[in-house]
C-alpha positions in Angstrom: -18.7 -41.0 -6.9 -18.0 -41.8 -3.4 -17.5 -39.0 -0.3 -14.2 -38.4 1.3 -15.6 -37.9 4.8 -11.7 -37.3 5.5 -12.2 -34.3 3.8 -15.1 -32.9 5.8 -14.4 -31.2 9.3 -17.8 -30.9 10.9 -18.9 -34.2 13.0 -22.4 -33.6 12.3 -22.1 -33.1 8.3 -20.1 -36.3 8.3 -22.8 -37.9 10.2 -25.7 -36.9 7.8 -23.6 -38.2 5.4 -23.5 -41.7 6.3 -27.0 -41.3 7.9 -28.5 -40.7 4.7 -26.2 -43.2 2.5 -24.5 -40.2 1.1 -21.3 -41.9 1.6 -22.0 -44.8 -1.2 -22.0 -44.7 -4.8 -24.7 -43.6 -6.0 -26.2 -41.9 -2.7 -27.2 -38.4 -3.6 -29.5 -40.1 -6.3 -31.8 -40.2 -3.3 -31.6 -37.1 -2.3 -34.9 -35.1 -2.8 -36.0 -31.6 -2.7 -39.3 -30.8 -1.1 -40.0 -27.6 -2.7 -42.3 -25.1 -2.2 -46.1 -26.1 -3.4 -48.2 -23.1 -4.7 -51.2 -25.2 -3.9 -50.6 -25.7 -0.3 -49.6 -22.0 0.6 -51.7 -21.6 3.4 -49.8 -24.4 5.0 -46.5 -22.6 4.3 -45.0 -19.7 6.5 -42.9 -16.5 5.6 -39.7 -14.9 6.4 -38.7 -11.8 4.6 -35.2 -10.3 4.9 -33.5 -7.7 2.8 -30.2 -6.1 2.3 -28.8 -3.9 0.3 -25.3 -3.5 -1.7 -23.1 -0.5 -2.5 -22.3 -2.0 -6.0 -23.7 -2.2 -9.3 -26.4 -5.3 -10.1 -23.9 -6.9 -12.5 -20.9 -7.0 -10.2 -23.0 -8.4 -7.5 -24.9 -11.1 -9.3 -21.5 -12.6 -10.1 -20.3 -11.6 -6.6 -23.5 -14.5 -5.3 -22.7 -17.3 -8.4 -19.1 -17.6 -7.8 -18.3 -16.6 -4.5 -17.0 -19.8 -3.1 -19.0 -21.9 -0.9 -16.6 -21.9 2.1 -16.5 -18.2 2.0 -20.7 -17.7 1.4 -21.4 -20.0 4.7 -18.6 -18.9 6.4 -19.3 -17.6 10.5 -20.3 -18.0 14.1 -23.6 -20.4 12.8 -22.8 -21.3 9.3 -19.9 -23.6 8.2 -19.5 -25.6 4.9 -19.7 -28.6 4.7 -19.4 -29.9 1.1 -21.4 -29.5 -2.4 -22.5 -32.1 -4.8 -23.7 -31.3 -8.7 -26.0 -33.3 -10.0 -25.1 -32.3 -13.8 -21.2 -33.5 -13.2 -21.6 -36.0 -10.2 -19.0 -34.5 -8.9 -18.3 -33.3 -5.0 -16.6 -30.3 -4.1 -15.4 -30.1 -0.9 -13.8 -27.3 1.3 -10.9 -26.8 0.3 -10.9 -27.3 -3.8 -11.6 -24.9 -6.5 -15.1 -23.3 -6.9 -16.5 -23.4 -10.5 -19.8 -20.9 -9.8 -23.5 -21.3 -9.0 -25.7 -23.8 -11.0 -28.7 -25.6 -11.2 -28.5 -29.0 -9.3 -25.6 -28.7 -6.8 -26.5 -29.5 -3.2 -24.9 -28.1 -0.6 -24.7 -29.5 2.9 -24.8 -27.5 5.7 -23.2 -27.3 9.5 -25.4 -25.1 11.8 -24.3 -24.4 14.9 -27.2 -23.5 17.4 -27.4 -22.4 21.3 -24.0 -21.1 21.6 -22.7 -24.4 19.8 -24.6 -26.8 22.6 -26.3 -27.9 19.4 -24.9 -28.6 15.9 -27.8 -29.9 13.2 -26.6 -31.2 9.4 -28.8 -29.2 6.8 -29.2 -29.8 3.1 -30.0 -27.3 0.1 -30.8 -28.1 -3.4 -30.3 -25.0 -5.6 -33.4 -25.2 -7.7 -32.7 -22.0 -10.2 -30.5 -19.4 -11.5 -31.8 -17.5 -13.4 -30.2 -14.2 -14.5 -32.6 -12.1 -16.9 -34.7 -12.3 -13.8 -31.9 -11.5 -11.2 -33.1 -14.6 -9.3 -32.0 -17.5 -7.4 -34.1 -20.2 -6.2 -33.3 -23.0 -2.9 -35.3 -25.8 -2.5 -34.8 -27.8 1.4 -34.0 -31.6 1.3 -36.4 -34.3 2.4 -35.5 -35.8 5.4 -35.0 -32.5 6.8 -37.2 -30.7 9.6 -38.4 -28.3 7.0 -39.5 -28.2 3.5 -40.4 -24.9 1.1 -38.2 -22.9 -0.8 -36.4 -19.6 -0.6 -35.6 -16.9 -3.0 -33.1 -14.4 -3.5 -33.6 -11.8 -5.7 -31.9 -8.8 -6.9 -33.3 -5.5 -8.0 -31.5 -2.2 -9.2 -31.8 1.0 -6.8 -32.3 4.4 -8.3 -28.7 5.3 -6.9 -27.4 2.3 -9.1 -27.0 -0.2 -5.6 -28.3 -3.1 -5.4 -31.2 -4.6 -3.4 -31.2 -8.0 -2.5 -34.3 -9.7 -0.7 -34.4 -12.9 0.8 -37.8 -14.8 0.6 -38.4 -18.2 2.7 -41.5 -19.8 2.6 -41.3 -23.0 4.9 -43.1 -25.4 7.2 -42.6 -28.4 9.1 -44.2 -30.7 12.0 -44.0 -28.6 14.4 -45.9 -24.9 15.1 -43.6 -24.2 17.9 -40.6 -24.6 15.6 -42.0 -22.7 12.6 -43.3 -19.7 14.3 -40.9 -19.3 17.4 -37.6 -20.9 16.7 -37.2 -20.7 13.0 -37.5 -16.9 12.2 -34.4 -16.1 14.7 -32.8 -18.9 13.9 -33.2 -18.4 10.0 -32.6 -14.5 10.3 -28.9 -15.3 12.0 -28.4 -17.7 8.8 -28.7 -15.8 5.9 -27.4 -12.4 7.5 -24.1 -14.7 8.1 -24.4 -15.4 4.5 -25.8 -12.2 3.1 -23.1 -9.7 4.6 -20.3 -12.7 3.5 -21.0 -12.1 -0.2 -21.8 -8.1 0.7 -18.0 -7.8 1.8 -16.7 -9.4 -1.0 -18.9 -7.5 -3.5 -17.7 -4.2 -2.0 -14.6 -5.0 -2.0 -14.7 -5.3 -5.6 
């Protein structure tokens, strides 16, 4: 399976693309996650966000599994780029019918940074989704600045809402960029995302 980079609109996505080989049959075989290491935990750092949902668990579970991509990463920062499943070896790009949330699909990022004086390529791979535990689990790419996971999980409020917290643990080469550049950075990221699938779920 070979990319269209026709079909993607971001310079910088198409970029990582070829960059990383992406572009070639068989490319994404070499795609890795770095995911979080228990072992090495004091290495990692933390970034903890939540939100919360005026809708029932159920509805907004399926609201975050098959909310389609373009929609999820959808504002000022965030754009999508495309998505790649490992189980089908299939690509999905912008523009083409969503089949839901599962293990194995990588999604490929544009951020836009600085008031769009700086536009970085990022990789996801989504690691887990698991629903008796109201959980899913992202894994960063190597290659990338960063490596850790994050994990967003879902819990029932006693007014029948739902609660959804956002759990990073990260690190990379660089102090500076973990402790003063990441946490704003990463809070303008998922909030894009988070009130995305909050709109639609309420809508509902």
């Amino acid at each position: 399976m070979e990319v269209n980079l026709e079909k993607i609109k971001q310079k910088r996505v198409r970029e990582f693309i070829k960059h990383y080989g992406l572009n070639r049959s068989g490319g994404f075989s070499k795609l890795q996650p770095v995911c979080y290491k228990p072992e090495e935990s004091t290495s990692y750092q933390k970034h903890f966000r939540s939100f919360l949902i005026k809708k029932n668990i159920e509805l907004v579970w399926n609201t975050y599994t098959t909310i389609h991509p373009k929609e999820a990463w959808n504002g000022e920062m965030v754009s999508f780029g495309l998505q790649y499943s490992k189980k089908n070896s299939a690509i999905n790009y912008l523009n083409e019918p969503y089949a839901g949330m599962e293990r194995g699909q990588i999604i490929i990022l544009n951020l836009s940074i600085l008031w769009g004086l700086l536009t970085i390529a990022v990789a996801h791979e989504i690691a887990e989704v698991n629903k008796p535990g109201w959980l899913i689990k992202l894994c960063y790419m190597k290659g990338g600045a960063s490596e850790g996971s994050q994990w967003i999980t879902l819990k029932e409020t006693p007014e029948g809402f739902t609660e959804v917290s956002h759990l990073t643990l990260y690190k990379s080469n660089s102090k500076f960029r973990d402790t003063r550049l990441y946490p704003r950075l990463h809070t303008k990221a998922i909030t894009e995302f988070h009130k995305n699938v909050k709109r639609i779920a309420e809508l509902s």
